[in-house]
C-alpha positions as CSV (number, residue, x, y, z in Angstrom):
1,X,4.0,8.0,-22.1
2,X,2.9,7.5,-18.3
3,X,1.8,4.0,-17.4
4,X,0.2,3.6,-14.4
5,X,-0.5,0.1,-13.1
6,X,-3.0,-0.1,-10.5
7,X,-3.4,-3.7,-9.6
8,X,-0.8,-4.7,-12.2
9,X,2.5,-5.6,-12.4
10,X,5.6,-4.6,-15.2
11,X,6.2,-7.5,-17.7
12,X,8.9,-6.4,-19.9
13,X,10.5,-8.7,-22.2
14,X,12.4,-11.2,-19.8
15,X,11.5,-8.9,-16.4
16,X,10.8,-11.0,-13.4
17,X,7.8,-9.8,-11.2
18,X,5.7,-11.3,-8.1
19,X,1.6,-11.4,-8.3
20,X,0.7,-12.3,-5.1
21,X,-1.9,-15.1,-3.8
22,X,-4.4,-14.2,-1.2
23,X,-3.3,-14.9,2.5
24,X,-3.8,-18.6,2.3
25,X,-3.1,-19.1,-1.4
26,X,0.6,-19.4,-3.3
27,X,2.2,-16.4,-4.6
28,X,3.8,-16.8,-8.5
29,X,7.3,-15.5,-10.0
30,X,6.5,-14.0,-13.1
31,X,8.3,-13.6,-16.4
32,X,7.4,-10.9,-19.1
33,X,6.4,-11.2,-22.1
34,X,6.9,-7.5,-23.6
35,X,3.3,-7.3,-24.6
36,X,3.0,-4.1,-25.7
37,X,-1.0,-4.3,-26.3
38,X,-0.7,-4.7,-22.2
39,X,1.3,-1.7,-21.8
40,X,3.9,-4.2,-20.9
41,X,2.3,-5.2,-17.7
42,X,0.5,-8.2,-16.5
43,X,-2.5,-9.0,-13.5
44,X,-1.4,-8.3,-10.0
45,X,-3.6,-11.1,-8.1
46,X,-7.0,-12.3,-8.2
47,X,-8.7,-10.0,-6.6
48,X,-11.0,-10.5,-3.4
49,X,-14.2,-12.9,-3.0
50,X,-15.6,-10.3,-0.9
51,X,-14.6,-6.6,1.0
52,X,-12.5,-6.5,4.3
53,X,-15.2,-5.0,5.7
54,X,-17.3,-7.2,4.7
55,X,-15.0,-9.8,6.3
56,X,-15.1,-8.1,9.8
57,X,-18.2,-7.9,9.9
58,X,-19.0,-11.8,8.8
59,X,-15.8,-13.7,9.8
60,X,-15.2,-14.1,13.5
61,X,-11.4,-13.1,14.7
62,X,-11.1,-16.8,16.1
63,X,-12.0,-18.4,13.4
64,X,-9.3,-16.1,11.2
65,X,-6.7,-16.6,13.4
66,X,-7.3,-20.6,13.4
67,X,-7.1,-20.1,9.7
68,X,-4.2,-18.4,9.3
69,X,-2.2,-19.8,12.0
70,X,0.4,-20.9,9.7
71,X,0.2,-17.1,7.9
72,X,2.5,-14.6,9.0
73,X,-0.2,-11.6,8.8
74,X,-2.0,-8.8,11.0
75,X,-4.6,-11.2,13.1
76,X,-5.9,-8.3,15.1
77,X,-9.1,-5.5,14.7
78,X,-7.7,-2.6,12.3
């Protein structure tokens, strides 16, 4: 069997995985389970609130950068 796990992360028995917090929000260290109803995989994050380009288009750049000055992340137009 192929498993593909789009937004998802393995979670075999004992494995360690990462599912990431948003830019200003904690990430988590992760221990599977070996669910095999999940195909052995667990949720990769918490998805967004709203689009990026949705974002651009309603969040000024300064008020971004001020927000994540403390964020090592892209600050700049795409």
């Amino acid at each position: 069997m192929l498993v593909t796990r789009k937004d998802a992360v393995r979670a075999g028995r004992g494995e360690l995985g990462i599912v990431p917090g948003s830019m200003c929000a904690k990430s988590f260290i992760v221990r599977g389970l070996g669910c095999g109803d999940s195909l052995h995989s667990c949720s990769h994050g918490a998805g967004r609130v709203m689009s990026r380009a949705a974002a651009r288009n309603s969040i000024p750049l300064k008020q971004h950068r001020e927000a994540t000055a403390h964020v090592e992340c892209r600050k700049g137009q795409p």
